[in-house]
N, C-alpha and C positions, 0 to 999 in steps of 0.2 A: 849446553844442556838446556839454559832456561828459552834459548833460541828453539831447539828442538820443542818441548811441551808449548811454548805460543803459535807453533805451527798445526801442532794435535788438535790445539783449542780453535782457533781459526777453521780448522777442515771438519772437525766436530758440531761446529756455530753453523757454519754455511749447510752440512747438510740437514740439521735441525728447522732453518728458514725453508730452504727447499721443499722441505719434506710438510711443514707449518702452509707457504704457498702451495703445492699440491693439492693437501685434504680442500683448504679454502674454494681452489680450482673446482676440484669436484663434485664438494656440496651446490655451488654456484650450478653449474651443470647439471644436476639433479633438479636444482628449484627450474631454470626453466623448464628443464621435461614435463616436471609434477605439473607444471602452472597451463603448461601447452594440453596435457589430458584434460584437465579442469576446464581449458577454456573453447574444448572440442567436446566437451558433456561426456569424457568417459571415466565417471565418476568413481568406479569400483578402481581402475590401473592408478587414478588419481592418489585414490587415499594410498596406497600403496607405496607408490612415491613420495607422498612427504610424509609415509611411518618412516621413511628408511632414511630420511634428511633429521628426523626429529631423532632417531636413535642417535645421529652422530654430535648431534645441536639443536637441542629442546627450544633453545631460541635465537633460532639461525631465523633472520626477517619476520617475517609473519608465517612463517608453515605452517603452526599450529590453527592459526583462521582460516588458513587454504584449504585445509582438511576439515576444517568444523565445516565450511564451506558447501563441500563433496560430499558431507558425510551427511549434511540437511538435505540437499539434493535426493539424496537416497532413501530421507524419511527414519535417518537414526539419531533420533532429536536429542536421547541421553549422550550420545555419543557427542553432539554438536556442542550439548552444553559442558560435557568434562572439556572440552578441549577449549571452549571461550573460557573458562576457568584458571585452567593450566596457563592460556596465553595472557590470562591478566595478570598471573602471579609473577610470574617472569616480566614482561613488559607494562604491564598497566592496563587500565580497562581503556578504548577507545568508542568510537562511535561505531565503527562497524559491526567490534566485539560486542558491543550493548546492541546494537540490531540483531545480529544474530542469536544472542542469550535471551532477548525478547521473544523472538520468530517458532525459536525452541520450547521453551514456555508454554507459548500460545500455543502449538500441534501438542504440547502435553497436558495441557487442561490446569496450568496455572495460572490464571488470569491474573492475580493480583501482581505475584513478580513480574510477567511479563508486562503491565500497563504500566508498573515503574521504566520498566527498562525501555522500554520502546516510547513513553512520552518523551524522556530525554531524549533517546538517539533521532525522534521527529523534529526536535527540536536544533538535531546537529546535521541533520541530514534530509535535507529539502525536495529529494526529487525518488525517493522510494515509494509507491502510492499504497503499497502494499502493508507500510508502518498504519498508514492512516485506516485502511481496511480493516486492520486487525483490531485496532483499538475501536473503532468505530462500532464492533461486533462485542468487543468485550463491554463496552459500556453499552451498548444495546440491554445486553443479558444481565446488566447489573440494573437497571431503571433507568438508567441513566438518558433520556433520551435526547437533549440538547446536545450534550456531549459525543455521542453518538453522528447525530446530524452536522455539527460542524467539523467530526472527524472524515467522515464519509464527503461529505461538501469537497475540503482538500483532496482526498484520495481521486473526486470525479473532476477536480480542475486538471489535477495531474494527467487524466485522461482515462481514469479505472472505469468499467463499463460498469466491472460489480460493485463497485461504490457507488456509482451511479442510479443504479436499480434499487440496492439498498437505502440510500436516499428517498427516492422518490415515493417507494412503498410507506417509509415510517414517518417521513418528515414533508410529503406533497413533493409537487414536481419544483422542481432548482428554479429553472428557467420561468416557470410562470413567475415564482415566487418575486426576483429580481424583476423582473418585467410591473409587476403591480406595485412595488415600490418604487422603481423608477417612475410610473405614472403619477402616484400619488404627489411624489415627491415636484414634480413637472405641473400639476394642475394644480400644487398649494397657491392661495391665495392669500393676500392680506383681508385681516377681516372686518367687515365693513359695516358701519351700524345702520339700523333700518330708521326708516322715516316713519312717522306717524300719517296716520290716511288724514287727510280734510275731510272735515265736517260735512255733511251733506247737506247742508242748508244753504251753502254758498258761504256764510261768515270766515272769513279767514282772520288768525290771531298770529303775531309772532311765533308762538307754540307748536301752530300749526305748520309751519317749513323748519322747525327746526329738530335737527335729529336727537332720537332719542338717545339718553345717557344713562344710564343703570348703573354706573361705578358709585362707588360709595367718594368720600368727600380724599379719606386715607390715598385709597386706589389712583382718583385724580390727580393729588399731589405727588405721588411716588413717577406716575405716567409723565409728568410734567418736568421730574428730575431727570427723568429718562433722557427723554426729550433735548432738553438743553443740552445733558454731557454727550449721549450717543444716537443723532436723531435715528438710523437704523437699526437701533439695538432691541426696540419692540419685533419689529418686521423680522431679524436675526433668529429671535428668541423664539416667535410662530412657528415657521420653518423649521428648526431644529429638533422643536418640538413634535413635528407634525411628521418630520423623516423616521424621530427612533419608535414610530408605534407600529411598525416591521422590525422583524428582529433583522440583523448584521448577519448578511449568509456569508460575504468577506468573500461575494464571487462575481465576478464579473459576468453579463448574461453573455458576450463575447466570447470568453474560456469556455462555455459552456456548449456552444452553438456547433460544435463537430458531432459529424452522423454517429449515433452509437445504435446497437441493436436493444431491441424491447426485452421485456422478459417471455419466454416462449418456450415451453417446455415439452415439444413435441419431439417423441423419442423417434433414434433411427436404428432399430433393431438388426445386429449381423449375426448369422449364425457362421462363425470360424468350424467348428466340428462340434458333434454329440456330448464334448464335453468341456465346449467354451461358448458362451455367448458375449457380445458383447452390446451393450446398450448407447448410444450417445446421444444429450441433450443439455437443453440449457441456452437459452439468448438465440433461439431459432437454429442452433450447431446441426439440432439434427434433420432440418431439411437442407443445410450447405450439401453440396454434394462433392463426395470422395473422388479426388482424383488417382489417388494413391493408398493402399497400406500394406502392411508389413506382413509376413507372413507370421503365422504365433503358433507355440507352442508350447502348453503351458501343463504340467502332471504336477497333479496334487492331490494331496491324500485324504481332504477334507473338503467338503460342498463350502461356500460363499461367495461373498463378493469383493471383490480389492477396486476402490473406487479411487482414479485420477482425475484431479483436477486441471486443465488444459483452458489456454487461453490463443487465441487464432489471428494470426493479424492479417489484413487487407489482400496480403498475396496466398494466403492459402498455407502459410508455415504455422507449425505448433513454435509458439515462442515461450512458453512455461509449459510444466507439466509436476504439479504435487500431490502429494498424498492425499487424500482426504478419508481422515481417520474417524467422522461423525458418520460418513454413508458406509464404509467399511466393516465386514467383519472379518475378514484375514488379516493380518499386520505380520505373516511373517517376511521377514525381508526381503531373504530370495525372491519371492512371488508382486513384492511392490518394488523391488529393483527392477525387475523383468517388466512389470506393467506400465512402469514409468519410462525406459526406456524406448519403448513398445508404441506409449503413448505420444513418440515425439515423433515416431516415423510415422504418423498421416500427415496427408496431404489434403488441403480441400481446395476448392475453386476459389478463383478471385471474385470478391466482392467491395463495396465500397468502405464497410465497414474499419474503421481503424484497427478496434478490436473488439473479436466476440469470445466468450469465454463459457464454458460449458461443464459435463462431467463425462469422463468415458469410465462405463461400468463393467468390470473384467467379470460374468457370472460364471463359476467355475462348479463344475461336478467334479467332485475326488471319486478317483477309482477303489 
């Protein structure tokens, strides 16, 4: 009998594991699909896929950030932030989750949480140049403008064009700047006491070839200590002094020296149909010329604008495309998923540019 019930328990155990490796199986199978949409921009099928991984396991890997993820992509920044929330609760805050909860912030107009959140994650996360953008613009609008310029400085080593621009506008141009301190710094000299002229009579006195001295008796003696302990330590101290009267841009004029496009705001007007225009400009975008676009079709029930921000790299791909909720007056979703989507299917000509970055303006007539 006791033979019989440890064989129940046994065939009851094994199908329980089975059944325990199964679900495991298929949540697993699920993340990479979810992760394969996310990482082909089909952002709407994405969040969908890790709703359906979260309902089985709230904190099955990171889902939760894969979705705040897709769901920033789409310009649902409340949506972005419950979900960095949820995944700190369960897991802990990380650096990504603090960039994200930053990024969120920032598209919702809270500057002070997002500039906590996103100095940290800059701090944990060295090659986002978009971290430094943001704060660069928050402490802009705060007065802040030091702050600003050595934010925007990193954002343009990293290779941001609009950090770059914005740079140069508020804080002068990077590269000259570097450039005249390296000069400075290159043509410091030791400094050398002047002679007294000779007499014009002809007389000459000892006084007369010997240079003049203006230190007090104190000055002398302290010069003279100098001297014995570290004869190079006046010449050190010149120098030194002579480099921090440039401020520390902390950029190499080298980092700096890749082709970027100027500021250029000449628009390239399309008309799609009687009831869509589209505008694009910004960093000269709108004289590139279109090799490619999308066909669109866009019904809405109210007149405005839903403005993409888009950034173009070298070969003529849209390589970002967000929201831009400051030039915007529609923010319903439907019409900024569609726009943003929309926005990634141009196509422009190659140029030398690494990257240019601009705005495509969806102007729409509601029916």
């Amino acid at each position: 009998m006791n033979k019989f019930l440890l064989i129940i328990f046994l065939s009851v155990f094994s199908i329980g594991l089975g059944t325990s490796q199964s679900i495991d199986e298929e949540i697993e199978f699920k993340y990479i699909k979810a992760k394969y949409l996310l990482d082909t921009e089909r952002y709407e099928d994405a969040i969908k896929a890790f709703t359906s991984i979260i309902k089985q396991d709230q904190n099955y890997a990171d889902a939760l950030i894969q979705r705040a993820k897709a769901k920033y992509a789409m310009a649902a920044y409340k949506g972005t932030k419950k979900d960095v929330l949820l995944f700190a609760e369960g897991m802990g805050m990380n650096a990504e989750a603090l960039m994200l909860l930053g990024k969120a912030d920032y598209k919702m107009g809270n500057s002070a949480a997002a500039t906590n959140s996103l100095s940290i994650a800059g701090q944990l996360i060295g090659d986002d140049p978009q971290i430094f953008e943001f704060l660069g613009n928050m402490y802009e609008e705060d007065g802040k403008v030091d702050s600003a310029c050595a934010a925007w400085r990193k954002a343009a080593k990293m290779g941001s064009s609009k950090a770059r621009i914005s740079a140069k506008k508020a804080c002068g141009d990077i590269v000259e700047k570097v450039k005249k301190k390296k000069s400075k710094i290159d043509s410091a000299t030791l400094p050398t006491k002047t002679k007294v002229e000779k007499p014009t009579s002809g007389e000459s006195s000892e006084e007369d070839v010997k240079e003049e001295d203006t230190r007090t008796e104190e000055q002398k003696r302290r010069d003279a200590d100098d001297s014995l302990n570290n004869p190079r330590k006046g010449e050190t101290r010149e120098r030194e002094d002579d480099s921090n009267t440039e401020d520390d841009t902390s950029v190499e004029e080298d980092d700096l020296d890749e082709n970027m496009p100027g500021e250029d705001n000449t628009p390239n007007t399309i008309e799609i149909d009687e009831d869509l225009t589209l505008i694009i400009r910004g960093q000269g975008l709108g004289k590139r010329k279109i090799l490619d676009q999308p066909n669109i079709l866009i019904l809405a029930d109210e007149d405005g604008t839903v403005a993409i921000d888009i950034c173009v790299n070298k070969r003529g791909k849209v390589e970002s495309a967000e929201f831009n909720s400051k030039l915007s007056t529609i923010a319903k979703k439907s019409l900024v998923s569609l726009s943003i989507r929309k926005s990634k299917d141009f196509w422009f000509e190659k140029n030398d540019y690494k990257e240019q970055c601009g705005v495509i303006m969806f102007k729409i007539k509601g029916s």
